[in-house]
Phi, psi and omega in degrees: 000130180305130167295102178247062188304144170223143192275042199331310174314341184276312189292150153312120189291301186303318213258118210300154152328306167301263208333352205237137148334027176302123166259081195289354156354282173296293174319332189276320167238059145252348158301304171284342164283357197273297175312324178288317187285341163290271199284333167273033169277285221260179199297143204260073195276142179310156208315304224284357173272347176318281203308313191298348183280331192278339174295291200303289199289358177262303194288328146340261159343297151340289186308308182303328220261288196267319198230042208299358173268322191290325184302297179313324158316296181287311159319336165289302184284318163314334180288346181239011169278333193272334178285324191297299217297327188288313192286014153281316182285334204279354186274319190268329164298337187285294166338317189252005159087060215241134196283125140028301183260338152308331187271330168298316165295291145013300164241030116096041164246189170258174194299287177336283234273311165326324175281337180314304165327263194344302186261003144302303169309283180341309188279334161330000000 
C-alpha cells in the first residue's frame, strides 16, 4: 500500500487541497483503481437498465430545474416504486438465504452497511 505523506503545518488552513502545491496524482489514481476493483466486484446491471437510469436522472435533473414541483412529483412516486421493489428483493435475498458477503459485494459495500440496506427495505 502506497504512502502520501503530507505536511499539514505547511498547507493553507482555509483552502481545498487541490489547491495547495500538492501533488495529488498518485492518491488520486490509486483511488480509482481502488474504485475499479469495487465496481468490477458487484452485481453487473443490464446495458437497457444502464441506459434507462442514466435518461431518468438527465430528465430529472432538468425537471429540478425548469419544473421543480413536477421534479418533486415524480420523485415521490419513484420513492415508492423503490420502497415496493426494495423490500421484495431484500425478502427474497433473505428467503433465500444469500450470504451477507455476497450482497456486500454485490453492491460494492461493506457488510454493516449491506445489512443496514437490507433491514432498511424490510422494515418498510
Amino acid at each position: 500500500m502506497a504512502e502520501y505523506p503530507l505536511d499539514w503545518t505547511a498547507l493553507p488552513k482555509d483552502a481545498p487541497l487541490y489547491e495547495a502545491d500538492v501533488d495529488l496524482s498518485g492518491p488520486v489514481a490509486d483511488y480509482g483503481a481502488h474504485l475499479s476493483v469495487i465496481r468490477d466486484g458487484t452485481v453487473q446491471l443490464p446495458e437497457r437498465l444502464t441506459g434507462l437510469l442514466t435518461e431518468l436522472v438527465r430528465q430529472l435533473n432538468q425537471l429540478a430545474v425548469e419544473e421543480p414541483l413536477v421534479a418533486l412529483k415524480a420523485l415521490a412516486d419513484l420513492q415508492h416504486a423503490i420502497s415496493q421493489t426494495g423490500h421484495e428483493a431484500a425478502y427474497e435475498l433473505v428467503a433465500e438465504d444469500v450470504p451477507i458477503k455476497e450482497v456486500a459485494t454485490a453492491l460494492g459495500t461493506s457488510e454493516a452497511a449491506a445489512r443496514n440496506y437490507l433491514r432498511s427495505y424490510l422494515q418498510s
